[in-house]
C-alpha positions in Angstrom: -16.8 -16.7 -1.9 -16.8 -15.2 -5.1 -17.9 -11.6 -4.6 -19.0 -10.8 -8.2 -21.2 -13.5 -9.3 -24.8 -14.3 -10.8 -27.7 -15.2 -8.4 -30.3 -15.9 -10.4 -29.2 -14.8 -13.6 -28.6 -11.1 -11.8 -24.9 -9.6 -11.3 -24.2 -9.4 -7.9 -21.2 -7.9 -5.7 -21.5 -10.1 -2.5 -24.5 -10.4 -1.3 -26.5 -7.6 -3.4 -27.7 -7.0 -6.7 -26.4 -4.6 -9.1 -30.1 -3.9 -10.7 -31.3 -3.0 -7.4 -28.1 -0.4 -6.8 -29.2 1.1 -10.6 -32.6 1.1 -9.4 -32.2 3.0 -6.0 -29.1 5.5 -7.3 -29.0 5.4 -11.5 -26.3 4.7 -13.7 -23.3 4.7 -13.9 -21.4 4.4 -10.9 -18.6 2.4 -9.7 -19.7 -0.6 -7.1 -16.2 -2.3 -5.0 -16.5 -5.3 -2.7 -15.4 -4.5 0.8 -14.4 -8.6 1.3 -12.4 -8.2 -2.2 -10.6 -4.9 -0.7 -9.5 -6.7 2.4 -8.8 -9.7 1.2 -6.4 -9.1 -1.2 -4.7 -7.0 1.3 -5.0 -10.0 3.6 -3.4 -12.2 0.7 -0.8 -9.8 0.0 0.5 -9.5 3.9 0.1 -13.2 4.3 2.6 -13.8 1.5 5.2 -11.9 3.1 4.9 -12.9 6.5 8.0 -13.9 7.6 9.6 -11.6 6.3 10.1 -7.7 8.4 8.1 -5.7 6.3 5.0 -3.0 6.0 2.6 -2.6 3.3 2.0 0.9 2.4 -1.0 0.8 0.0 -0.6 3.1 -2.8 -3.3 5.7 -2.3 -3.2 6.7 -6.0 -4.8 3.5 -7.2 -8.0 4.5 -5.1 -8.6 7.5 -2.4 -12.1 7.0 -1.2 -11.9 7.3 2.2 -13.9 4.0 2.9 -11.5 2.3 1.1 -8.6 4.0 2.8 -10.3 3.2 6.3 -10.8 -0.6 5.3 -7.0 -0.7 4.9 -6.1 1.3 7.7 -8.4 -0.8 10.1 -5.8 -3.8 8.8 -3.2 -2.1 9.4 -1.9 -0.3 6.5 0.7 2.5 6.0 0.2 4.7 2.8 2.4 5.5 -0.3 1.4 9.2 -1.1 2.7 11.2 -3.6 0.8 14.6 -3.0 -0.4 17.1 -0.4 -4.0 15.9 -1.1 -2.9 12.3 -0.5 -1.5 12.5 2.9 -4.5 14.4 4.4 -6.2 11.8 3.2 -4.7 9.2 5.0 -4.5 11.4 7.9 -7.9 11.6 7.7 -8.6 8.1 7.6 -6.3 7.5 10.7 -3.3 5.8 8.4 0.0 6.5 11.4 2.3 9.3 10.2 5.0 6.7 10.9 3.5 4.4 8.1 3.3 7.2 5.4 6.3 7.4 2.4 6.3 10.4 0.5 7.0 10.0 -3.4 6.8 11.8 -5.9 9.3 14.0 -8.4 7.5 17.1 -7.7 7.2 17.6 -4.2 6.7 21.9 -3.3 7.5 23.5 0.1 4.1 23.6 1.2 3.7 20.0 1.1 7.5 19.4 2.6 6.5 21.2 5.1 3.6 19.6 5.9 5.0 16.2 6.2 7.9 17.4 8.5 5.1 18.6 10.8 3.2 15.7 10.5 7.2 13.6 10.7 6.1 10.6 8.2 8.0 7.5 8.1 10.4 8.7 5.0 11.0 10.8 2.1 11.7 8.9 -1.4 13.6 11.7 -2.8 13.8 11.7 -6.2 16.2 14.4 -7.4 19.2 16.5 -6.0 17.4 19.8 -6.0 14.9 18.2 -4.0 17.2 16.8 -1.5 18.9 20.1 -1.0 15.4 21.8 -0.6 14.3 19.0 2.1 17.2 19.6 4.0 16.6 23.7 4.3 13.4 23.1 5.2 14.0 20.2 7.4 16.7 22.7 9.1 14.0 25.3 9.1 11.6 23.2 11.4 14.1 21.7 13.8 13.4 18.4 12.1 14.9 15.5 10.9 13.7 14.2 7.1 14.3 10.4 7.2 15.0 9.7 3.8 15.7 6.9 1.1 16.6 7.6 -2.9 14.7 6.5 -5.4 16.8 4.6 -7.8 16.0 4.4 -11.5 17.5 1.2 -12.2 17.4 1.7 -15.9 15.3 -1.3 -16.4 12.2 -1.5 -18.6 9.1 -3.0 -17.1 7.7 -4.3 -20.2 4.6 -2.6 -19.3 2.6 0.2 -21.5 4.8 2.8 -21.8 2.7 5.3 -20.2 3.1 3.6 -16.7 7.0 2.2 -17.1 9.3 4.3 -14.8 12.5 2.8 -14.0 14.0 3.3 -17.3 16.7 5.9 -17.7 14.7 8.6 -19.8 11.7 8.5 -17.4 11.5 11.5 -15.1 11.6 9.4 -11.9 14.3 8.8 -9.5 18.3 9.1 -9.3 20.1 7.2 -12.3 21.3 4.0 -10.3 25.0 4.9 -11.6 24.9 8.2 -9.4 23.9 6.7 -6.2 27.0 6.7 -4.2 27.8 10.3 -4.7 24.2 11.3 -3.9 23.8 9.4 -0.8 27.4 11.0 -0.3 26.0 14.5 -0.4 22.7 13.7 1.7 25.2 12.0 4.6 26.7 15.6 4.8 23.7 17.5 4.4 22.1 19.0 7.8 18.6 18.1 8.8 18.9 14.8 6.7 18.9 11.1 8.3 19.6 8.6 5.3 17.6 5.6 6.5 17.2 3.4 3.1 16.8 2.8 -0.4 13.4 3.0 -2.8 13.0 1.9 -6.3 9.7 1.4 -8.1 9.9 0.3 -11.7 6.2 0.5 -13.3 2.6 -0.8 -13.0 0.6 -3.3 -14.3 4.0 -5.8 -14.6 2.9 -9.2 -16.2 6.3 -10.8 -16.3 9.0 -11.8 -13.7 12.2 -11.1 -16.0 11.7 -6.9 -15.4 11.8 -7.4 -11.2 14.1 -10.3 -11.2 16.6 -7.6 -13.0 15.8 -4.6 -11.5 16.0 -6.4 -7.7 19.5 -7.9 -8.8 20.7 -4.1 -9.4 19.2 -2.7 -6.5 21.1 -5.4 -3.9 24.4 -4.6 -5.6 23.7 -1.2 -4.9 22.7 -1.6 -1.5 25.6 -3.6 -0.9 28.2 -0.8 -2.1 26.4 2.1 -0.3 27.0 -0.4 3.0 30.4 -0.3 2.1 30.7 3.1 1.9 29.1 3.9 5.6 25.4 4.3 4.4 22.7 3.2 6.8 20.1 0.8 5.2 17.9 -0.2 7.2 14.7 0.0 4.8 14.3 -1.6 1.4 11.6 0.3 -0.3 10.7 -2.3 -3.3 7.7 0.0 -4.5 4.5 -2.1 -6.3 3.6 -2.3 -9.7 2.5 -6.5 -10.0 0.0 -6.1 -12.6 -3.5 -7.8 -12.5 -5.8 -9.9 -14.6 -8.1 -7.7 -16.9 -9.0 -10.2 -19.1 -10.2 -13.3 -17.3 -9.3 -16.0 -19.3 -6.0 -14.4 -19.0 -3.7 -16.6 -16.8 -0.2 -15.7 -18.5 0.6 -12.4 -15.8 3.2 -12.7 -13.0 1.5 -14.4 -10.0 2.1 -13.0 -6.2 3.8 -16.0 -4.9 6.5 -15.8 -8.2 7.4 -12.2 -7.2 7.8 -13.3 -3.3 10.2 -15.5 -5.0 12.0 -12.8 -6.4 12.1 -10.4 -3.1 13.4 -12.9 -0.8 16.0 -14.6 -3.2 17.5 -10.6 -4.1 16.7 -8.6 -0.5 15.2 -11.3 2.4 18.6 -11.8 4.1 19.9 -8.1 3.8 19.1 -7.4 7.1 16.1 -4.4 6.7 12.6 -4.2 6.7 11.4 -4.2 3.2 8.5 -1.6 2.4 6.0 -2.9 -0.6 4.1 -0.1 -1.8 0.8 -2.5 -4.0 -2.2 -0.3 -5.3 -3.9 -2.1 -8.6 -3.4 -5.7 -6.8 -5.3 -4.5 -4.1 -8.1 -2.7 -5.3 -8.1 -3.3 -9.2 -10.3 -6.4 -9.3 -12.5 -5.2 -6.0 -14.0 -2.5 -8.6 -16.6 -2.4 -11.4 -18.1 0.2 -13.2 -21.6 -0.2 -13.4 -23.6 1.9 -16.9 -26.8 1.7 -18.7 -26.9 0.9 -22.8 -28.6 4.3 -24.1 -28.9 3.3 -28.3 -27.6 0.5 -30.4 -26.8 2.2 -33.6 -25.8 0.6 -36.7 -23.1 2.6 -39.8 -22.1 1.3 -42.5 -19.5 -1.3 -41.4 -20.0 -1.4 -37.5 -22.6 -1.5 -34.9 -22.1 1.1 -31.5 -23.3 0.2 -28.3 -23.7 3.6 -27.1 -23.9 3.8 -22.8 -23.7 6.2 -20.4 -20.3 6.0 -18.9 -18.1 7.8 -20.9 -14.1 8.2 -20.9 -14.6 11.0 -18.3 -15.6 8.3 -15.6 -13.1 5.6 -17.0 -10.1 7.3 -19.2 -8.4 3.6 -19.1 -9.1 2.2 -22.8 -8.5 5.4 -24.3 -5.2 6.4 -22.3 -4.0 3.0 -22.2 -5.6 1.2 -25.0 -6.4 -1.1 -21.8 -9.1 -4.1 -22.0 -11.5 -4.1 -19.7 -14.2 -7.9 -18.9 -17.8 -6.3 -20.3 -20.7 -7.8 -18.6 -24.9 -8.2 -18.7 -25.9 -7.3 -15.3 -28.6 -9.1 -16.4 -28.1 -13.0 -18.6 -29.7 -12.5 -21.9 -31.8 -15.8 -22.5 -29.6 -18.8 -23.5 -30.0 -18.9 -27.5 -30.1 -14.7 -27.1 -28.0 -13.5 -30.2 -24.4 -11.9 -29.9 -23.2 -9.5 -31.7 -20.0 -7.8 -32.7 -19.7 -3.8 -31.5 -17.6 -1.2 -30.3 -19.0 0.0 -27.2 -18.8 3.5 -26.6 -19.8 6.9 -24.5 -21.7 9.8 -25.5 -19.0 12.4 -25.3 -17.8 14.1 -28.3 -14.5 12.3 -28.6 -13.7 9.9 -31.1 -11.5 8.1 -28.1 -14.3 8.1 -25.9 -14.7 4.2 -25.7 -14.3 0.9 -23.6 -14.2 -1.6 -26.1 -14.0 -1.8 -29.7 -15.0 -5.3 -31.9 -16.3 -7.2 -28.8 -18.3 -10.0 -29.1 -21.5 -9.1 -26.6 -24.8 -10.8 -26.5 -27.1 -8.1 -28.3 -27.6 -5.5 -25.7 -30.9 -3.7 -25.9 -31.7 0.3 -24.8 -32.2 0.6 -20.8 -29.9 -3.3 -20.5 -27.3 -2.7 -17.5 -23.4 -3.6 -18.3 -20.7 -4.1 -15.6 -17.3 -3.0 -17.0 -14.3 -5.3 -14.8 -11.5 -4.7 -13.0 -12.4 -0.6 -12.5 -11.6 -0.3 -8.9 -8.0 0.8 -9.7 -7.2 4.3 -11.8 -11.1 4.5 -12.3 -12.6 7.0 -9.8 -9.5 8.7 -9.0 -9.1 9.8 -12.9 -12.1 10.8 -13.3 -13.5 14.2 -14.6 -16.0 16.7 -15.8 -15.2 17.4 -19.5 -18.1 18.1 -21.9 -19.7 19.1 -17.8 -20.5 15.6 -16.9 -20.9 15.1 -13.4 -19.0 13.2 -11.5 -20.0 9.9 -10.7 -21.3 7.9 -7.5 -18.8 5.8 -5.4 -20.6 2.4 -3.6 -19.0 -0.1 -1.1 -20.9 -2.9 -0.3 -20.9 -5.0 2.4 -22.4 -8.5 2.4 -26.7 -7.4 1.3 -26.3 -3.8 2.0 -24.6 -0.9 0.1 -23.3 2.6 0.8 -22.7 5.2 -1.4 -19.2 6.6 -0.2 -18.9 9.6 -3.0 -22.4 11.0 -4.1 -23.0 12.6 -7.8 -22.3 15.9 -7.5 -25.8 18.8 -8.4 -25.3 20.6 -11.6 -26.0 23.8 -9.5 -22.8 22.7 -7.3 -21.0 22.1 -10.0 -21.5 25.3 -12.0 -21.3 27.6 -9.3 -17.5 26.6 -8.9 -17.1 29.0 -11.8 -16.8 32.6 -11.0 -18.8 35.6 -13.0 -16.6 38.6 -13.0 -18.9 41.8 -11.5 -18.2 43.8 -14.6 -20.3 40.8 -16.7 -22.8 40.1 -14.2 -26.0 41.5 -15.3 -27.5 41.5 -12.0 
């Protein structure tokens, strides 16, 4: 089953109609498929099952906590890279011992807090942070099992915004000084050196960036073993990018990458950790807004909605493309028309498509915006003091909203009058 689809000329996710979400909640919100969340997880497991391995969804993609606790109930772990992050999949019962911990900023309060909570591994990403783990490893009466992030110096091909393995991007330990960092950790108190992490960007669409990138990192793995190094994990990260445009069949596919992990790490005798957000959620997501005004200058024509780049920064951080739907099919010999379609705040970036070819939307017509359910929500905020949106999950013919708008009076008494300007 297909779960976006048209019944009756009406955009549906599963079993239930989009019009009758607008109706009962307004616009815009974002609307995922429960079946699409699971089964891509599902299809992702499946791929890898014979090989020793655990999925640790990257919580970053999407935090609701339904959509954790779908993936939890499956049997995910969680890639965190934030304080915020692992009491969120605390809190939607994700194990301690399937939680990795990335991230080049890491503090003491949330070191801390994973020692206590003694998560599956630490993908240290620097020296100072190593040396800082182990005092406050030592300080605890713990043990931090850790792994390095490797920057393999390989470019993903991907925007450059969400590339990290190259060598001038802030993540990881340059691949060149690996053996004298793992060196240092192995005499380090309060350190256990269990494995090996790399992750070299999101939104990959070709094969040549992992196939060279997985070639380093089993060289590597091979001369740390040489040198007395415990490996017994392979963290591999995520990053295989998704179809945003769906006549777009020229990305990497998940059964080509398998091809790559098990001809570069299957037979080196660990359990290989993938860490897959976008794949997983990306498509399961749409972002659901209301056309406000068509309005017409001189040489375009703006479809003007009311989702703006506060709910979805994608296009304008990105310059990412984005499927645009009727919720509702215009009448077959319905006009299209060219137009940039844009949001109401006062930005000149504030858009999510510019010269697309739409049937000729009219003032109260629904659109669906694609593949949303990844870096939508979780970017989302309040500038020019919009509210923040609705959350739904459906399930089959019935719908629940699992983040609710926030009340302007909530939201404007997080600010703080000093007493000398009250005038109370």
């Amino acid at each position: 089953m297909n779960p976006f689809d048209y019944k009756d000329g009406v955009f549906h996710v599963e079993n239930t109609s989009l019009k009758k979400i607008a109706d009962a909640i307004r616009t815009p919100f974002y609307c995922y498929s429960s079946v699409k969340i699971a089964s891509q997880y599902t299809e992702f497991c499946k791929i890898f099952d014979d090989i020793p391995s655990l999925v640790c969804y990257a919580i970053k993609a999407n935090s609701n906590q339904a959509v954790l606790r779908i993936l939890a109930r499956l049997g995910a772990g969680a890639d965190i890279v934030s304080e915020g992050e692992l009491r969120r999949a605390r809190a939607a019962f994700i194990p301690a011992e399937k939680i990795i911990f990335s991230g080049v900023g890491k503090t003491i309060r949330e070191l801390d807090l994973a020692l206590v909570e003694d998560i599956l591994c630490f993908n240290v990403e620097s020296e100072p942070e190593l040396e800082l783990l182990s005092s406050r490893a030592v300080t605890y009466g713990r043990k931090a099992r850790i792994s390095f992030r490797i920057n393999p110096d390989i470019d993903a091909g991907t925007h450059s915004k969400t590339a990290t393995g190259r060598a001038d991007d802030k993540f990881g330990i340059f691949w060149r000084d690996a053996p004298r960092v793992y060196k240092k950790a192995a005499q380090l108190p309060g350190i256990e050196v269990t494995g090996i992490a790399m992750h070299i960007g999101s939104q990959i669409i070709k094969s040549q960036p992992f196939d060279d990138a997985f070639s380093r990192l089993s060289k590597l793995i091979t001369i740390l073993r040489a040198d007395g190094h415990t490996i017994k994990q392979i963290d591999l990260g995520g990053g295989v990018g998704i179809p945003y445009e769906r006549d777009n069949y020229n990305q990497l596919n998940l059964k080509a990458y398998a091809t790559l992990v098990r001809k570069y790490v299957k037979n080196l005798d660990a359990r290989i950790i993938f860490e897959p957000g976008r794949i997983i959620v990306g498509n399961a997501g749409i972002l659901v807004t209301e056309v406000l005004y068509l309005k017409k200058s001189r040489n375009r024509i703006f479809t003007i909605i009311d989702a703006a780049m506060n709910d979805l920064i994608r296009p304008t951080l990105y310059e990412s493309w984005h499927e645009i739907e009727p919720v509702v099919l215009a009448a077959a010999h319905a006009p299209y028309i060219t137009t940039d379609i844009v949001g109401p705040v006062c930005e000149s970036g504030d858009y999510f498509a510019k010269e697309r070819q739409i049937t000729r939307p009219k003032s109260g017509d629904l659109l669906a915006i694609r593949s949303a359910g990844a870096y939508g929500a979780v970017q989302s905020g309040t500038y020019n003091s919009r509210l923040l949106i609705p959350e739904v999950l459906v399930k089959e013919n019935h719908f629940d909203v699992i983040r609710s708008r926030t009340s302007f009076d909530d939201f404007i008494s997080l600010d703080h009058i000093p007493e000398w300007l009250s005038d109370e």
